[in-house]
C-alpha positions in Angstrom: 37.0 38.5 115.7 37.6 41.8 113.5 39.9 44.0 114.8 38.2 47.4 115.1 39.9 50.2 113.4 40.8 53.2 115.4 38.7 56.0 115.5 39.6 59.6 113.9 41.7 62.0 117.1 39.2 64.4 118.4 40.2 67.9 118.7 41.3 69.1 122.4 42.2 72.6 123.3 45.8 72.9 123.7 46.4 70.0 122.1 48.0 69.2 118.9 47.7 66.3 117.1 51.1 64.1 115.9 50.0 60.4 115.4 48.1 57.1 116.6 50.0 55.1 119.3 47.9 52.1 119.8 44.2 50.8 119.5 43.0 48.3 122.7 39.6 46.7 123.3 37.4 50.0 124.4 39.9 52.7 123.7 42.5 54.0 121.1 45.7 56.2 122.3 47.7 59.2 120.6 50.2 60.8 120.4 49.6 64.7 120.9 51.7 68.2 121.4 50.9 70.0 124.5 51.4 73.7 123.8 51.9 74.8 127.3 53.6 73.5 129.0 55.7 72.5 125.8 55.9 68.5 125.8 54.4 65.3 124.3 51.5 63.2 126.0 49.6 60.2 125.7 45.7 60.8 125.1 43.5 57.8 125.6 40.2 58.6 123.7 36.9 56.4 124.0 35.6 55.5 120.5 33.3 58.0 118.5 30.1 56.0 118.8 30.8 54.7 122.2 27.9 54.5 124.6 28.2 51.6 126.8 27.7 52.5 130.5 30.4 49.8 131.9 33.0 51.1 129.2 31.8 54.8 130.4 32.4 53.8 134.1 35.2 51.7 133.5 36.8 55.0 131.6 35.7 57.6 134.6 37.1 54.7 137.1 40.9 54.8 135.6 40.9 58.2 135.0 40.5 58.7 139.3 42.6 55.9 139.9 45.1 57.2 138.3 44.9 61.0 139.5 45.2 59.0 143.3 48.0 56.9 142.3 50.5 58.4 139.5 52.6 60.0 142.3 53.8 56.9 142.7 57.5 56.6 140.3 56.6 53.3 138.9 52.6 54.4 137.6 52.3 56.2 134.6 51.3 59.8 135.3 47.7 61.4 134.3 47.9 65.1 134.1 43.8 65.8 132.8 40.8 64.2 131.8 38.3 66.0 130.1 35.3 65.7 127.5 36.1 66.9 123.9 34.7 68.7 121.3 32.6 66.2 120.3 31.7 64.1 123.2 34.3 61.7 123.4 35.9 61.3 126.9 39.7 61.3 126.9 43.0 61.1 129.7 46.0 62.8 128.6 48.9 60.8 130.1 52.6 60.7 130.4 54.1 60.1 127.0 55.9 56.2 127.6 57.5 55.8 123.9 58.3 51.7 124.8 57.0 48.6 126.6 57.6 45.1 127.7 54.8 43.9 124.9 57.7 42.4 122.8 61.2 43.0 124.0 61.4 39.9 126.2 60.1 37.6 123.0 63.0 39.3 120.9 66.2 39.5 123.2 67.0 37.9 126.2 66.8 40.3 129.1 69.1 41.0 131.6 68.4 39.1 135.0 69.5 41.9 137.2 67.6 44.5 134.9 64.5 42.2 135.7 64.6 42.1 139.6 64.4 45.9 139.5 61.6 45.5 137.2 59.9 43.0 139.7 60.5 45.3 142.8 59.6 48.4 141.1 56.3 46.9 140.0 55.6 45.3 143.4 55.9 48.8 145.1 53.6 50.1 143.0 50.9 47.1 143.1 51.4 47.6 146.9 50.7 51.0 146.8 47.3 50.4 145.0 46.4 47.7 147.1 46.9 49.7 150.2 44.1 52.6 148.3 41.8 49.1 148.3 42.5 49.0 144.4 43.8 45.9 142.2 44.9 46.1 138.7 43.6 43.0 137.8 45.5 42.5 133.8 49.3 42.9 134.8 51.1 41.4 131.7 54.3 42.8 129.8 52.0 44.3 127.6 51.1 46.8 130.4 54.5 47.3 131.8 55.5 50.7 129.7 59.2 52.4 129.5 59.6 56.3 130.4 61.9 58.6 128.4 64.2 57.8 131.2 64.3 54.0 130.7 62.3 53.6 134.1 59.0 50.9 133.7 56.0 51.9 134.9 52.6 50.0 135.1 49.6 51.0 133.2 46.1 50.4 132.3 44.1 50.8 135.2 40.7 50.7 133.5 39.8 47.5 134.7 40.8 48.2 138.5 38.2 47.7 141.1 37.4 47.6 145.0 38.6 44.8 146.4 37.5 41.9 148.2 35.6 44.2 150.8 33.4 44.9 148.1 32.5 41.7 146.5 29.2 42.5 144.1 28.6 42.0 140.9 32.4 42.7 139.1 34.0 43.1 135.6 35.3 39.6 135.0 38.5 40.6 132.8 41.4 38.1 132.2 44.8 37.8 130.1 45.0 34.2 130.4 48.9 33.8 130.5 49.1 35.7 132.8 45.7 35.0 134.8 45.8 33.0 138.6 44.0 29.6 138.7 40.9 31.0 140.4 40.5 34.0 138.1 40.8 31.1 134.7 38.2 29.2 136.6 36.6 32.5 137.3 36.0 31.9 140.8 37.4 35.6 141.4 37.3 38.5 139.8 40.5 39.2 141.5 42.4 39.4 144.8 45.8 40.8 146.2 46.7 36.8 145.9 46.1 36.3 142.0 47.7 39.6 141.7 50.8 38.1 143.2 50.3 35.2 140.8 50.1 37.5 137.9 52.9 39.5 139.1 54.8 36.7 139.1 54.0 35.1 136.0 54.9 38.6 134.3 59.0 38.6 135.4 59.0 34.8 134.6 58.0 36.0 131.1 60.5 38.5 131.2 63.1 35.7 132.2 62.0 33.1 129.8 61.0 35.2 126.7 57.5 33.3 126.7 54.4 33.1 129.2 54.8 30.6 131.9 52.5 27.9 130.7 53.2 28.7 126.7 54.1 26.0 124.4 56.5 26.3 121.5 54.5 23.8 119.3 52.1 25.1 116.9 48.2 25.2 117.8 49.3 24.2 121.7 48.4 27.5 123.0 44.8 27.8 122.6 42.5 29.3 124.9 41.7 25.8 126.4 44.8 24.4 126.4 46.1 27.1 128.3 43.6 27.0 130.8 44.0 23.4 131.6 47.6 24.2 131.8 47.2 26.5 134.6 44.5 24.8 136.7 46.8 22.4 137.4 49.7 25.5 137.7 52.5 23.1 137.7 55.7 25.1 137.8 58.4 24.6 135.3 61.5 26.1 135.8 63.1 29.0 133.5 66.2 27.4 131.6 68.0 29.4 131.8 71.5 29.1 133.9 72.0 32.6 134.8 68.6 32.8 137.0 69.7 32.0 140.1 68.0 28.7 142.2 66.8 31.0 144.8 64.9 33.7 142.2 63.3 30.4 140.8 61.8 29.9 144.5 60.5 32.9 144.9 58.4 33.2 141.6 57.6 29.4 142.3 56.3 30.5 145.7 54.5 33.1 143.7 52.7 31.3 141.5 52.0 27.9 143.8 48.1 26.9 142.9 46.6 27.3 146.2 46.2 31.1 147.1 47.3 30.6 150.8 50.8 29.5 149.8 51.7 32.2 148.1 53.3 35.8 149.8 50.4 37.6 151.6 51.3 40.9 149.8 53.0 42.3 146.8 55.3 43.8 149.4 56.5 40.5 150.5 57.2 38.8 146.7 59.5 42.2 146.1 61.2 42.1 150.1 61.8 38.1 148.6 63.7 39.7 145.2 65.6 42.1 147.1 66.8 39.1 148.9 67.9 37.6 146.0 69.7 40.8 144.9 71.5 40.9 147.7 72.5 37.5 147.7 73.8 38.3 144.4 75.6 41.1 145.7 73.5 43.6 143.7 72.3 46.6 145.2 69.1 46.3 146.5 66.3 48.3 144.3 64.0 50.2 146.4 60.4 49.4 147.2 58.5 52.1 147.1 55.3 52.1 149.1 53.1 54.8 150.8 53.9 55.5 154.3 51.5 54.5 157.4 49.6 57.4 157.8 48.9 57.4 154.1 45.3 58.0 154.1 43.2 55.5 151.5 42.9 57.0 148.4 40.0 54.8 147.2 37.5 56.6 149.5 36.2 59.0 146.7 36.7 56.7 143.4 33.0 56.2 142.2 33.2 53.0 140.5 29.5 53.2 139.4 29.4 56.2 137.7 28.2 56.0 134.3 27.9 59.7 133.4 30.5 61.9 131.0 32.1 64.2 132.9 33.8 67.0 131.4 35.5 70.2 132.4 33.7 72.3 135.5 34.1 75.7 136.6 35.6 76.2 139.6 33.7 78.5 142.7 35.0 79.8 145.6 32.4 80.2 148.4 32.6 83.7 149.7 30.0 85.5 152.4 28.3 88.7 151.0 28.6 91.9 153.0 25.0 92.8 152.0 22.4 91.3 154.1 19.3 89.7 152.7 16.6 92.4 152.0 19.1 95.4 153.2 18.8 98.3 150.7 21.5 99.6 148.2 21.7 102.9 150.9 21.8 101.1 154.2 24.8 98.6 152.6 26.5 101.8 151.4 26.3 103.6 155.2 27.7 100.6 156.8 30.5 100.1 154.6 31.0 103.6 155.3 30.7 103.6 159.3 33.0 100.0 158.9 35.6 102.6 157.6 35.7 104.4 160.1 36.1 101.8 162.6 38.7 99.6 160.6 40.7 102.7 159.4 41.3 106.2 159.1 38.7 108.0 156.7 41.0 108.2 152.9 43.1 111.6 152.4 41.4 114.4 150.9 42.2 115.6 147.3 44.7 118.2 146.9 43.3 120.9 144.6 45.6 123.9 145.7 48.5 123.0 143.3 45.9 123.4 140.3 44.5 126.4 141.4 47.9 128.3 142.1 49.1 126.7 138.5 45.7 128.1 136.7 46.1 131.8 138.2 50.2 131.9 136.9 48.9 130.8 133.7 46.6 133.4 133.7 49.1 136.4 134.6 52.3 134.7 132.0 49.1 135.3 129.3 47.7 139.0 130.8 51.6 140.2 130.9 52.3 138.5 127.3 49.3 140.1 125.7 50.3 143.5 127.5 53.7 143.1 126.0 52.3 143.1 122.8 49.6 145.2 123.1 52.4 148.0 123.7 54.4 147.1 121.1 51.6 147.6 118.4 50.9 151.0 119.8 
């Protein structure tokens, strides 16, 4: 299949333009100036020609994920969303200038760096799943670096209710990465297969390559791959630093049927921060909303289709004039209100003129006698 070629940056108020970033299946990202406050952002833009009412919902639906869920330190941040110029609806994120897409083919990442990695990311895969979201395409690829070296999950625009609404759904899959039942598309996703895909993601990061990726030429086709993990047989990482009980817990992770797996996202990272302790590393934090958290999911629309842009803001406020009063009778009560709310204003002094205008006067009639005299 052709790549599609990125689409021209649209012109956004307050926004300058400094280069592409990237170009995905439905959208294309830059790299733009904010003027105020001064810093650089991330703007997701939906092609030009774009019309397609599940990209348009799919769009609207990250966009107020996002807004619920970027609080959150390990979720990229949205700061606006917004129509431009010329129709085209975009998201101007936090600027992330690095990702896991390549770094854990090229180098050989450090195992402690990677259980905070894990943790992070299963605080914040908690936290969505607590709003009733799920990510449904965790992979490196989505895992992006801050300009403080922090990773932070992305690319929500495939998120969707979960299994309490279970419709018609987006079926969307990165096969690597995908559980069993999503490959054999008997889901569209659950908190389960995101636990599998979770954990297939940090034993990427651990073994430089997708669990069920060959090094052989032409033994990583679509098919292949999905025979592979159908029958989700684990293979340890060889690697002798990852410690024996780290390879349990990602086995546990990804074991084939759903119900042997950890029951939450919560529980794989508790199950790493085990691990770091037994390593005598200090535990990374996981980060999840506290109980009284309220769902945020309540007011994401996932069916809306429409392009929404920028709306003015009203402020509901009560008239003081009654329906069908006149002009005078509004102006009398406002006046009698006065008097019952305050003391009537101060009259204007006019004295201080009048005595100023009447010396004036005299300086001039004793000037002009002055002279008057002296001519004579």
């Amino acid at each position: 299949m052709t790549r599609r070629l990125p689409s021209a940056p649209p012109l956004l108020p307050g926004l300058d333009y400094v280069r592409p970033l990237g170009s995905g299946g439905f959208a294309d990202v830059f790299l733009y100036q904010q003027d105020m406050p001064r810093r650089q952002v991330a703007v997701k833009v939906l092609p030009a020609d774009e019309r397609d009412p599940d990209l348009l919902r799919m769009f609207n639906a990250e966009a107020d994920v996002l807004a619920h869920l970027s609080a959150h330190p390990a979720i990229v941040t949205v700061y606006q969303a917004g129509i431009s110029a010329d129709g085209r609806p975009y998201i101007v994120m936090e600027y992330c200038p690095g990702s896991l897409a390549q770094r854990y083919r090229i180098e050989r990442m450090p195992v402690d760096e990677v259980m905070a990695i894990a943790v992070r990311l299963a605080g914040a895969l908690e936290s969505a799943h607590r709003a009733g979201l799920i990510h449904r395409d965790i992979k490196p690829s989505n895992i992006l670096v801050t300009t403080f070296g922090s990773a932070v999950l992305a690319d929500f625009g495939i998120s969707s209710t979960l299994v309490r609404s279970e419709g018609a759904e987006v079926l969307a899959m990165s096969i690597p990465w995908s559980a069993p039942e999503v490959v054999a598309e008997q889901t569209g996703g659950t908190v389960a297969s995101e636990v599998w895909s979770l954990g297939a993601t940090v034993y990427s990061l651990l073994a430089g390559h997708s669990p069920f990726e060959r090094r052989e030429r032409g033994q990583n086709t679509r098919d292949l791959m999905r025979r592979r993990i159908a029958r989700a047989t684990f293979v340890p990482i060889a690697r002798d630093d990852v410690p024996d009980a780290l390879q349990q817990v990602l086995a546990t992770a990804m074991a084939r049927g759903p119900e042997r797996r950890y029951r939450t996202a919560e529980e794989f990272g508790e199950a790493v921060r085990e691990v770091q302790r037994a390593e005598q590393l200090a535990p990374t934090p996981l980060e999840v909303p506290a109980t009284e958290w309220m769902p945020a999911a309540a007011s994401v629309d996932f069916a809306d289709t429409t392009a929404r842009g920028p709306v003015r803001s009203r402020v509901a406020h009560e008239g003081r004039r009654r329906t069908g009063e006149p002009a005078d009778a509004t102006r009398l009560r406002r006046d009698e209100d006065s008097s019952i709310s305050g003391p009537p204003p101060a009259p204007r002094r006019v004295w201080p003129w009048v005595v100023a205008g009447v010396v004036t006067v005299v300086v001039v009639a004793a000037v002009v006698a002055l002279l008057w005299a002296g001519l004579r």
